[in-house]
SEGU-288530 format. One record per atom (N, C-alpha, C, CB): residue in one letter; z, y, x. Coordinates in pm, whole numbers, plus 50000, padded with zeros to 5 digits. Glycine has a CB too. Layout:
N
AZYX ...
# end
This chain:
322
X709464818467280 X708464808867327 X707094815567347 X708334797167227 X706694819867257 X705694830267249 X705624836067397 X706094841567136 X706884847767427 X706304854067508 X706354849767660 X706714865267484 X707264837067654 X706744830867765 X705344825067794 X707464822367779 X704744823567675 X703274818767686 X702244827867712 X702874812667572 X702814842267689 X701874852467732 X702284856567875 X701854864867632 X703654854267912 X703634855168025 X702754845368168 X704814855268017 X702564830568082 X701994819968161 X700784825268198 X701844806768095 X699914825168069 X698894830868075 X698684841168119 X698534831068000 X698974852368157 X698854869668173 X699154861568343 X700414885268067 X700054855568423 X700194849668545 X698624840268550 X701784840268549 X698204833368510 X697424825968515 X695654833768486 X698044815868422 X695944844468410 X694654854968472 X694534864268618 X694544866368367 X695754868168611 X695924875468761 X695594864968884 X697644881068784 X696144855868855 X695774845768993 X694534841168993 X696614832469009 X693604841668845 X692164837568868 X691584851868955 X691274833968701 X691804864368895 X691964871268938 X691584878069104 X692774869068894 X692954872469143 X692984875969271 X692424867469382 X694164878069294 X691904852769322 X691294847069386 X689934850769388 X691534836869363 X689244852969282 X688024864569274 X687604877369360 X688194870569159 X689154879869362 X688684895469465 X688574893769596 X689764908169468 X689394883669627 X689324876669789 X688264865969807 X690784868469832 X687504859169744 X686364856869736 X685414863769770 X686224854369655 X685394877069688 X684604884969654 X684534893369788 X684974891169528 X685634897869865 X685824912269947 X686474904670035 X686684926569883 X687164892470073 X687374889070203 X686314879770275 X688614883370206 X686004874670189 X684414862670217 X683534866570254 X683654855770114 X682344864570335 X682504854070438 X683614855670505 X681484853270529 X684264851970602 X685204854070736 X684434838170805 X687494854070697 X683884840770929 X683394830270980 X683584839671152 X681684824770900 X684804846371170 X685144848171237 X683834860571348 X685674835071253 X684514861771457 X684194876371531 X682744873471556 X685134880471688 X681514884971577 X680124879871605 X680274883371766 X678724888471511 X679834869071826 X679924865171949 X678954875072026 X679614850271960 X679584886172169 X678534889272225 X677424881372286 X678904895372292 X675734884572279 X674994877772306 X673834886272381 X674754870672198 X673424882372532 X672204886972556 X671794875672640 X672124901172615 X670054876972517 X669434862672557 X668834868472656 X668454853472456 X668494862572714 X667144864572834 X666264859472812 X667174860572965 X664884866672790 X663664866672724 X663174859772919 X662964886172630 X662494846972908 X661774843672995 X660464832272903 X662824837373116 X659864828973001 X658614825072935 X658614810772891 X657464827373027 X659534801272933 X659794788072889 X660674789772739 X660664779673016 X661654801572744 X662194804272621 X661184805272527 X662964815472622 X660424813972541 X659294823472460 X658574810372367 X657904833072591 X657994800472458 X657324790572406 X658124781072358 X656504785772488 X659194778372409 X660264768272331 X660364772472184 X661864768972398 X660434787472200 X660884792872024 X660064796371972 X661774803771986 X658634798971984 X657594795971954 X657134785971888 X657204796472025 X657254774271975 X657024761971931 X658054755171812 X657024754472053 X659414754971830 X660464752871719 X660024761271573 X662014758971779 X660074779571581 X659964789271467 X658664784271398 X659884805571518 X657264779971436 X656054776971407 X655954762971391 X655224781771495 X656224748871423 X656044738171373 X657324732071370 X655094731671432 X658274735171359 X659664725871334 X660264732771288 X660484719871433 X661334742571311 X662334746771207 X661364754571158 X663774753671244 X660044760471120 X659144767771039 X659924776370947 X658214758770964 X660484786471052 X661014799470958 X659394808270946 X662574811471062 X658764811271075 X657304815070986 X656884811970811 X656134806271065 X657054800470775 X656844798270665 X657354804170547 X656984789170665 X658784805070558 X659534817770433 X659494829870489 X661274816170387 X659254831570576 X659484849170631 X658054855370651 X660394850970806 X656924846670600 X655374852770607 X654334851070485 X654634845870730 X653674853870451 X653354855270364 X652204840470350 X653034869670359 X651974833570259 X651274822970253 X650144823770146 X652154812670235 X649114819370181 X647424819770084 X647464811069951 X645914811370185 X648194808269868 X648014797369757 X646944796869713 X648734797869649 X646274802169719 X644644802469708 X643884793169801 X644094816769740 X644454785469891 X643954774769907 X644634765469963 X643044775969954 X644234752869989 X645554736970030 X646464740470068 X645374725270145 X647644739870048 X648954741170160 X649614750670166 X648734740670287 X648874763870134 X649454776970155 X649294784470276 X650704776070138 X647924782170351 X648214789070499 X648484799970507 X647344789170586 X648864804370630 X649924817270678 X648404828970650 X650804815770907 X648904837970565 X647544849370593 X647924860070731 X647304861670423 X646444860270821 X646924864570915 X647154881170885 X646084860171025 X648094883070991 X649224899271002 X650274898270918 X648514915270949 X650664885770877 X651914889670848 X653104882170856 X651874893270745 X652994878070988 X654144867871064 X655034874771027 X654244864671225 X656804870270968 X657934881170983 X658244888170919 X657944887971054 X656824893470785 X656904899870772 X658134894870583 X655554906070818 X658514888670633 X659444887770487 X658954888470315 X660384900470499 X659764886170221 X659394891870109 X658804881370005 X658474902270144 X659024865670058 X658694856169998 X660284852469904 X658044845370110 X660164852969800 X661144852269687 X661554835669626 X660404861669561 X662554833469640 X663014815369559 X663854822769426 X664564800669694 X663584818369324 X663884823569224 X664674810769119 X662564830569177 X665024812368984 X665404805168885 X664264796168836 X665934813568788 X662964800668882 X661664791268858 X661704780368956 X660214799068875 X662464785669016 X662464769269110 X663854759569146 X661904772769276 X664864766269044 X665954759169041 X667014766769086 X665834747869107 X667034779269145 X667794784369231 X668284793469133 X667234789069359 X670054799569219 X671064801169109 X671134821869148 X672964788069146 X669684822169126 X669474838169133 X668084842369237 X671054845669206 X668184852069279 X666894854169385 X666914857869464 X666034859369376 X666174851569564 X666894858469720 X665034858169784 X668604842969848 X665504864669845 X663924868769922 X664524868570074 X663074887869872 X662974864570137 X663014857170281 X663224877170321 X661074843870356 X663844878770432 X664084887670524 X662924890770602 X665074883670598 X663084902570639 X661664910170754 X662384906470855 X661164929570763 X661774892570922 X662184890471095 X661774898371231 X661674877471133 X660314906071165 X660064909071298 X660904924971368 X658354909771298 X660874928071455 X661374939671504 X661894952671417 X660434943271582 X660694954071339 X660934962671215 X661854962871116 X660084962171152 X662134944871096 X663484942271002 X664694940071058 X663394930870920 X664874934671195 X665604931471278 X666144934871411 X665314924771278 X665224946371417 X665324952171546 X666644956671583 X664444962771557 X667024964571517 X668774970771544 X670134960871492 X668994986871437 X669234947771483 X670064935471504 X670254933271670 X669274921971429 X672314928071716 X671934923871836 X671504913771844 X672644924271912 X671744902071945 X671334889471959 X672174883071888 X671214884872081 X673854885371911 X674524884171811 X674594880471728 X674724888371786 X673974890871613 X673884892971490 X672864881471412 X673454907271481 X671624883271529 X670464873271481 X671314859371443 X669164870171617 X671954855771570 X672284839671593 X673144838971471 X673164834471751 X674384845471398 X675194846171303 X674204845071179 X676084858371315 X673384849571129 X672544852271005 X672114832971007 X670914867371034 X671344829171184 X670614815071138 X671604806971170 X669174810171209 X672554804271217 X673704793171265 X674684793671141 X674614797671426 X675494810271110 X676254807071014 X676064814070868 X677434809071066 X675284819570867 X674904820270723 X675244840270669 X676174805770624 X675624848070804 X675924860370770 X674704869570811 X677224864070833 X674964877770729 X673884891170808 X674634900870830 X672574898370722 X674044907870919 X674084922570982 X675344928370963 X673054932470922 X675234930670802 X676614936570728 X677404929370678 X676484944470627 X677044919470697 X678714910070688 X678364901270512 X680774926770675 X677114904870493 X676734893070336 X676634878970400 X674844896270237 X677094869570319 X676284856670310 X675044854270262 X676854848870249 X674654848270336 X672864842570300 X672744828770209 X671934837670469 X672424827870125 X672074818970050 X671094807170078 X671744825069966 X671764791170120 X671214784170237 X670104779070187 X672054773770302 X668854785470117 X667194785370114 X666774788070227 X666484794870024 X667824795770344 X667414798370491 X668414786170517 X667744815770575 X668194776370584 X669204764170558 X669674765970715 X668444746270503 X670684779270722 X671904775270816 X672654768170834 X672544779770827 X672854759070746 X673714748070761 X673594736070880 X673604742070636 X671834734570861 X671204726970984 X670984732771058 X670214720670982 X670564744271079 X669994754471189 X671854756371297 X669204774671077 X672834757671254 X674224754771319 X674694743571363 X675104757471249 X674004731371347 X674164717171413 X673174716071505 X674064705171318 X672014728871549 X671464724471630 X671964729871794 X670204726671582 X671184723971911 X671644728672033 X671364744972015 X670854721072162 X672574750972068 X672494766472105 X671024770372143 X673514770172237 X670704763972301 X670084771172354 X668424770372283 X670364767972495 X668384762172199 X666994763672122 X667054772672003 X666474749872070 X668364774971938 X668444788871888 X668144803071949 X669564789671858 X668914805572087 X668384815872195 X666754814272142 X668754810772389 X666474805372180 X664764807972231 X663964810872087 X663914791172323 X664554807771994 X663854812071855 X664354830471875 X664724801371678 X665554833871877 X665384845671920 X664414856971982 X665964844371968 X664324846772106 X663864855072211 X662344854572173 X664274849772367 X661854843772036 X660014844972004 X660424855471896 X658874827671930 X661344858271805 X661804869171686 X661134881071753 X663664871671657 X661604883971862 X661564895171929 X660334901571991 X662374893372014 X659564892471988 X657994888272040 X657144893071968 X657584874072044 X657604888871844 X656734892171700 X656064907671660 X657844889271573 X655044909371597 X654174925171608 X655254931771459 X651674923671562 X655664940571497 X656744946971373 X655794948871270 X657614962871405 X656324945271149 X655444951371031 X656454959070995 X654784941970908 X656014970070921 X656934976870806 X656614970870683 X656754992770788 X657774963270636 X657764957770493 X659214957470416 X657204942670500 X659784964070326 X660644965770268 X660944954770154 X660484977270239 X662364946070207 X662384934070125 X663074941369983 X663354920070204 X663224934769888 X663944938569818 X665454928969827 X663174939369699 X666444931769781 X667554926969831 X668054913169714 X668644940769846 X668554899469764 X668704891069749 X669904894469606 X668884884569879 X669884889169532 X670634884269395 X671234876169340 X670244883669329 X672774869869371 X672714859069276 X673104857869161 X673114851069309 X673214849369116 X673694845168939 X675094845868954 X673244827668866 X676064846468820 X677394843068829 X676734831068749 X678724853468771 X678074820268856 X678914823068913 X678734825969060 X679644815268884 X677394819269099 X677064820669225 X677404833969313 X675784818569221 X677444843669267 X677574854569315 X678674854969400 X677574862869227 X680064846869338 X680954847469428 X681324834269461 X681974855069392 X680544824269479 X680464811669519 X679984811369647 X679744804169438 X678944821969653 X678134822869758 X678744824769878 X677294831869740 X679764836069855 X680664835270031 X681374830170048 X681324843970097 X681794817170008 X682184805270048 X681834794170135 X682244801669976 X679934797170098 X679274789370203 X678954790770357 X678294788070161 X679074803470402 X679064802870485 X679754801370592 X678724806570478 X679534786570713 X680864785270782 X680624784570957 X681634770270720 X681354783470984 X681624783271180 X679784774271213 X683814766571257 X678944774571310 X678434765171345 X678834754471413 X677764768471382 X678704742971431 X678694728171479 X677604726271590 X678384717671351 X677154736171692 X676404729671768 X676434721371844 X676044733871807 X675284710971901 X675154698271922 X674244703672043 X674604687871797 X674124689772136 X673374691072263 X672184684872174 X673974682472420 X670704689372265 X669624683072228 X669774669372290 X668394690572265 X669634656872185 X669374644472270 X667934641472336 X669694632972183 X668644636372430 X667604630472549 X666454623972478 X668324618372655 X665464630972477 X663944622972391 X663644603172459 X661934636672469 X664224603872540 X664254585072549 X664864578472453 X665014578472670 X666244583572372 X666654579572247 X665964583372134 X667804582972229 X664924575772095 X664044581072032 X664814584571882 X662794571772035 X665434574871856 X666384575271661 X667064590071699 X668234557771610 X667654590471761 X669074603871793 X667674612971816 X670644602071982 X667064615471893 X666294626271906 X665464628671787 X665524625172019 X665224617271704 X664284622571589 X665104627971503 X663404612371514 X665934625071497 X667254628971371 X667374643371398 X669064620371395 X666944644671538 X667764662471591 X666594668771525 X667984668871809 X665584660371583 X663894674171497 X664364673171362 X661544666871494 X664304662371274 X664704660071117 X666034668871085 X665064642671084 X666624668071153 X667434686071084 X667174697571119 X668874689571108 X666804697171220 X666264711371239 X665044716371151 X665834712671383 X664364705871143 X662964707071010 X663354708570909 X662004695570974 X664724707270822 X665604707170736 X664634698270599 X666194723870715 X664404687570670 X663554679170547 X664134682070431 X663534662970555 X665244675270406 X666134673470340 X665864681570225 X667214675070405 X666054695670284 X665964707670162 X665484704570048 X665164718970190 X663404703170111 X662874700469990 X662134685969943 X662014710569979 X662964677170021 X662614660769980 X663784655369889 X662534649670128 X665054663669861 X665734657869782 X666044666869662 X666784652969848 X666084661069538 X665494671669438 X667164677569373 X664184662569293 X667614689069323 X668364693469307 X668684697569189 X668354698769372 X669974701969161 X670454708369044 X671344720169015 X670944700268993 X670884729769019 X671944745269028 X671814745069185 X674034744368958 X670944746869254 X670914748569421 X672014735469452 X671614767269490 X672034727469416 X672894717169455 X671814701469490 X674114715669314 X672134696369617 X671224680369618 X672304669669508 X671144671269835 X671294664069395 X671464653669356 X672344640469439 X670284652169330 X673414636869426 X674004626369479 X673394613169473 X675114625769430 X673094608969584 X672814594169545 X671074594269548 X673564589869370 X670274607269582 X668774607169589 X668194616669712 X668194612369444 X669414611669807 X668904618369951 X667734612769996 X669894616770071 X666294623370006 X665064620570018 X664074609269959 X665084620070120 X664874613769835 X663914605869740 X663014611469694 X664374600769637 X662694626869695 X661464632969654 X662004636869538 X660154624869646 X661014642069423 X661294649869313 X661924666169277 X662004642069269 X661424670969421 X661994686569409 X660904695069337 X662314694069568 X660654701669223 X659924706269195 X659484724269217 X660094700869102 X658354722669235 X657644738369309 X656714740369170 X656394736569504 X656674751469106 X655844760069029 X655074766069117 X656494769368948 X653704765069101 X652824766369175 X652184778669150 X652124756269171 X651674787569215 X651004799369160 X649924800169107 X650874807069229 X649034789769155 X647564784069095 X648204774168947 X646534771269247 X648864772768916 X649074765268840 X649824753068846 X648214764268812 X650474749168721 X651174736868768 X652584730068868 X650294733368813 X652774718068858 X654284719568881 X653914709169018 X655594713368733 X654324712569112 X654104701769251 X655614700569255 X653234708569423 X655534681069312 X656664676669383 X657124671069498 X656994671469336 X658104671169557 X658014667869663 X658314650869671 X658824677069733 X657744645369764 X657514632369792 X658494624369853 X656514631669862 X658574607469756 X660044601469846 X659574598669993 X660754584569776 X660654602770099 X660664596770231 X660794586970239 X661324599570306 X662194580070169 X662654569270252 X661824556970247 X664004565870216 X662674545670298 X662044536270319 X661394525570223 X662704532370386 X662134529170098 X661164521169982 X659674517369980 X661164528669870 X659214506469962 X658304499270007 X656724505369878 X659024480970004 X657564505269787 X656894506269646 X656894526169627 X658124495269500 X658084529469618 X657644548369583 X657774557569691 X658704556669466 X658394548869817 X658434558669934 X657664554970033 X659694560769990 X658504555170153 X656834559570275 X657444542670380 X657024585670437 X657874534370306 X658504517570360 X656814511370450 X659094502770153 X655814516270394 X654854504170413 X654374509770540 X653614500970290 X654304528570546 X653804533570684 X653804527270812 X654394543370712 X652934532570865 X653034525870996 X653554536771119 X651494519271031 X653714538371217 X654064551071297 X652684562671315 X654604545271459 X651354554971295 X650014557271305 X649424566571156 X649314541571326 X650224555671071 X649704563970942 X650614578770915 X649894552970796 X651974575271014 X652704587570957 X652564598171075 X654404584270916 X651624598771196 X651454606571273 X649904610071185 X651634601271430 X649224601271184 X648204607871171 X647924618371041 X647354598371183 X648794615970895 X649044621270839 X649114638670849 X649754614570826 X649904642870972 X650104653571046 X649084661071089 X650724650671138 X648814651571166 X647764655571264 X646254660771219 X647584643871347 X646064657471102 X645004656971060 X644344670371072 X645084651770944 X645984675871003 X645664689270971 X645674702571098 X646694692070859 X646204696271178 X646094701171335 X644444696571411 X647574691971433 X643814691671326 X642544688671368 X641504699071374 X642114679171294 X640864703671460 X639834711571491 X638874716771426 X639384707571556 X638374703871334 X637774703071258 X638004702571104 X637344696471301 X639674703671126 X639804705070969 X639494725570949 X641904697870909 X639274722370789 X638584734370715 X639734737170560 X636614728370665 X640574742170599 X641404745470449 X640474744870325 X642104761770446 X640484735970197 X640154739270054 X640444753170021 X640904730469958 X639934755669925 X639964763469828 X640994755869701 X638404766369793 X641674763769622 X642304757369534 X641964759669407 X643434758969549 X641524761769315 X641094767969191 X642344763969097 X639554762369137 X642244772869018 X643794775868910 X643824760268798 X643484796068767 X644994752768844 X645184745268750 X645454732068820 X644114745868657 X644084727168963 X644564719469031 X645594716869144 X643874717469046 X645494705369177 X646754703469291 X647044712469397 X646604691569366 X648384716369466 X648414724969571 X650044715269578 X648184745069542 X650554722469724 X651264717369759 X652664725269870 X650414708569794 X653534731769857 X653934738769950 X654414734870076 X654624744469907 X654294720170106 X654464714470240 X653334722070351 X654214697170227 X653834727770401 X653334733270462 X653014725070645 X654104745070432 X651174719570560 X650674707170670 X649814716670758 X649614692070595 X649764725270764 X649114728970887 X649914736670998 X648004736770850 X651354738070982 X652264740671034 X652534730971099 X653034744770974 X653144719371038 X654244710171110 X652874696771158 X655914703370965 X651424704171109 X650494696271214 X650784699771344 X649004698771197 X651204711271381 X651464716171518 X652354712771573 X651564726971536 X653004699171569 X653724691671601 X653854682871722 X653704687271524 X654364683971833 X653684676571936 X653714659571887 X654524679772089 X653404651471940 X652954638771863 X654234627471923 X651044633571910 X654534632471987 X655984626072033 X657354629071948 X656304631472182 X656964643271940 X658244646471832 X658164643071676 X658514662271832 X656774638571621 X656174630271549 X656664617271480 X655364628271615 X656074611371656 X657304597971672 X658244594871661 X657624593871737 X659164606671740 X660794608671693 X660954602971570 X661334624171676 X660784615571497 X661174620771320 X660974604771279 X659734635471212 X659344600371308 X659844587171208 X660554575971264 X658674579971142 X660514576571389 X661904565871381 X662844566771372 X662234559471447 X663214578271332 X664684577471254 X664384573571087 X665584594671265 X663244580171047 X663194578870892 X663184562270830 X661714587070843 X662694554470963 X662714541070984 X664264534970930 X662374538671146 X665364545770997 X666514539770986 X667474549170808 X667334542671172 X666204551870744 X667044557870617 X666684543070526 X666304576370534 X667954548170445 X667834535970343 X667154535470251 X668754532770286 X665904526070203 X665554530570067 X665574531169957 X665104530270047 X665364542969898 X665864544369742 X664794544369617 X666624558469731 X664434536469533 X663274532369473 X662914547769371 X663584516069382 X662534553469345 X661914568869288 X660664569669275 X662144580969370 X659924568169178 X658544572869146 X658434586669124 X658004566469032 X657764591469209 X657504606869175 X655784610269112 X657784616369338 X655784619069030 X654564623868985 X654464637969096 X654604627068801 X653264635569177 X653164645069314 X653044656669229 X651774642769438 X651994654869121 X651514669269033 X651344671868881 X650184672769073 X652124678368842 X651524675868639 X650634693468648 X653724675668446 X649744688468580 X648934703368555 X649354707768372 X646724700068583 X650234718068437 X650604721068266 X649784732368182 X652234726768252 
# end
């Protein structure tokens, strides 16, 4: 009896085993990297321009940001230039640092290669990316506005900046190439459907990420954009992110389309002047002077779809100063 039980077992390690190593050394497989040559023209240029800088705001993890005052603005020269770190201080199941996008980090990437890293979650050499770069949405969007984020990648002034290389935790470590899968792209809807077209900016903006608060890199069930994601702040203190939905009482129910454009906009204002932040008070990593650069239609979009989320009652504390 015995040694049938060491036999069960001794079978029952090998197969944990071997599922480990094929995890480990066959994972990702998200199939062949598609040949790609975009064509850099000037409607592209600004399309992906406009998407990389106020909507899908990969500028934002791939550049370096001022916490030293409101919001975090971009310090200038270093679009691309990578090296912004999500760590276990912020919930995440190891450390991964944003990538050098511009030419310098990416250059002897093909087009290919680029589109595979943001659609399905691989790089260069065949790692999975850990979805803090949230390929998951960036692969439900239309192709050809991926091209054109490309074709602004390429645009970008090369820095030389040496990332250090991404880390995860076990188990994550081999959890991780699991996640990455085929993309799902979608046509852009026709901006006259205003709900369907806002929904398309609202994933591509990947709200979601940091409006719904998480556990082990995982979203909480049952508190999709309810707010409560928490950011350790470098000035100090713990910022959270804010409920969307439609709750009347802890989320954004009472807005008007006016209060939730102008909100935006504010910070796209001419006359606005970034704070200073001094160590201890509020800061915020929503990054409002970005997605102020928002055209005011696509504005519109976003909230009429947010119009059509359900609401979920969540009091959030925006800031504790610890």
């Amino acid at each position: 009896m015995k040694k049938i039980i060491k036999r069960v077992l001794l079978l029952l390690v090998l197969s944990v085993m071997a599922i480990l190593l094929y995890v480990k050394f066959a994972l990702p497989n998200v199939g062949k990297i598609e040949y790609l040559n975009v064509k850099p023209t000037a409607s592209r240029l600004e399309r992906g321009k406009y998407l990389a800088t106020h909507v899908c705001v990969c500028i934002d993890c791939h550049s370096t940001r001022n916490w030293n005052e409101f919001s975090g603005p971009l310090v200038d020269g270093t679009i691309g230039k990578g090296g912004e770190v999500f760590d276990q201080r912020f919930g995440f199941p190891g450390s991964f640092y944003a990538k050098n996008i511009t030419p310098s980090g990416i250059g002897d990437w093909t087009d290919g290669e680029v589109l595979r890293a943001i659609a399905n979650g691989v790089s260069k050499n065949g790692e999975a990316l850990f979805p803090i770069m949230p390929h998951p949405h960036f692969g439900r969007m239309d192709k050809d506005d991926l091209e054109s984020i490309i074709v602004y990648l390429r645009s970008l002034k090369p820095i030389e900046n040496v990332v250090p290389e991404s880390k995860a935790d076990f188990p994550m470590n081999f959890v991780i190439n699991t996640l990455p899968k085929e993309p799902h792209f979608s046509n852009k809807p026709n901006e006259s459907d205003t709900v369907a077209y806002g929904g398309y900016l609202f994933n591509a903006a990947s709200c979601s990420e940091c409006h719904t608060k998480q556990e082990k890199g995982k979203p909480i069930e049952g508190m999709e954009l309810a707010g409560g994601f928490e950011f350790p702040m470098i000035t100090g203190g713990i910022a959270r992110s804010a409920n969307i939905t439609q709750d009347k009482a802890t989320g954004i129910g009472k807005w008007s389309e006016t209060d939730f454009v102008k909100r935006f906009k504010s910070y796209a204002d001419s006359t606005y002047v970034s704070t200073k932040v001094s160590k201890g008070n509020f800061n915020t990593v929503m990054p409002w002077t970005m997605y102020g650069g928002m055209k005011e239609k696509d504005l519109k979009a976003i909230y009429a779809y947010l119009k059509t989320i359900k609401p979920i009652q969540n009091s959030v504390e925006k800031f504790t100063n610890l």
